[in-house]
C-alpha positions in Angstrom: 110.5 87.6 100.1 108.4 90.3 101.7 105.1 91.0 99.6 103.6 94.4 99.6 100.0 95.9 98.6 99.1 99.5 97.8 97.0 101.6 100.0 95.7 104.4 98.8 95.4 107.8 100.4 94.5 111.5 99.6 97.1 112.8 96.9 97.4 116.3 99.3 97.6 114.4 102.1 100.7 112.4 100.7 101.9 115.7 99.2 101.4 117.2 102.9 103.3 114.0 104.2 106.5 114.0 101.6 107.1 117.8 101.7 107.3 117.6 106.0 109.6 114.4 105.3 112.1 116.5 103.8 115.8 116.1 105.9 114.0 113.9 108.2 115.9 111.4 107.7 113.3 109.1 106.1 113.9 108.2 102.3 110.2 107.8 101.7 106.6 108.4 102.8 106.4 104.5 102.6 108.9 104.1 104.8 107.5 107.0 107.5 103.8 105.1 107.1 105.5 101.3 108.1 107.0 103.3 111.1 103.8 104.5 112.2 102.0 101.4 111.7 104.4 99.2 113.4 105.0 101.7 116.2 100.8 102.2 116.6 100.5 98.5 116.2 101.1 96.9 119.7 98.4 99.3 121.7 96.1 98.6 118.7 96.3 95.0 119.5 96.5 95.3 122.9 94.4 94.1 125.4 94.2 96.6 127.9 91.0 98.9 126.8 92.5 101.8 128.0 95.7 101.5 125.7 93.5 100.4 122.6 91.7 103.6 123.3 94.4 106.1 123.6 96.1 104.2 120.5 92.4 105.4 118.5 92.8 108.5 119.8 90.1 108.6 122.6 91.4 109.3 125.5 
């Protein structure tokens, strides 16, 4: 069974996030945020600097 924690985030900013989710197709916020995680994961973790730095938003 999958375990899951809470992370909390600016109420406007999740009001922002929910109102643009609207006929995306996602049923939830949640479910947008894992998206983003898992698709941002792999450059995070990455060991070319170049890709860890685009994936922070550097370059």
């Amino acid at each position: 069974m999958v375990k899951y924690i809470s992370i909390p985030i600016p109420k406007p900013l999740y009001e922002r996030l929910v109102s643009t989710l609207e006929g995306s197709g996602y049923r939830s916020a949640t479910e947008y945020i894992i998206f983003l995680i898992r698709r941002a994961l792999p450059d995070l973790e990455s060991e070319n600097v170049e890709r860890r730095l685009k994936a922070l938003g550097y370059t």
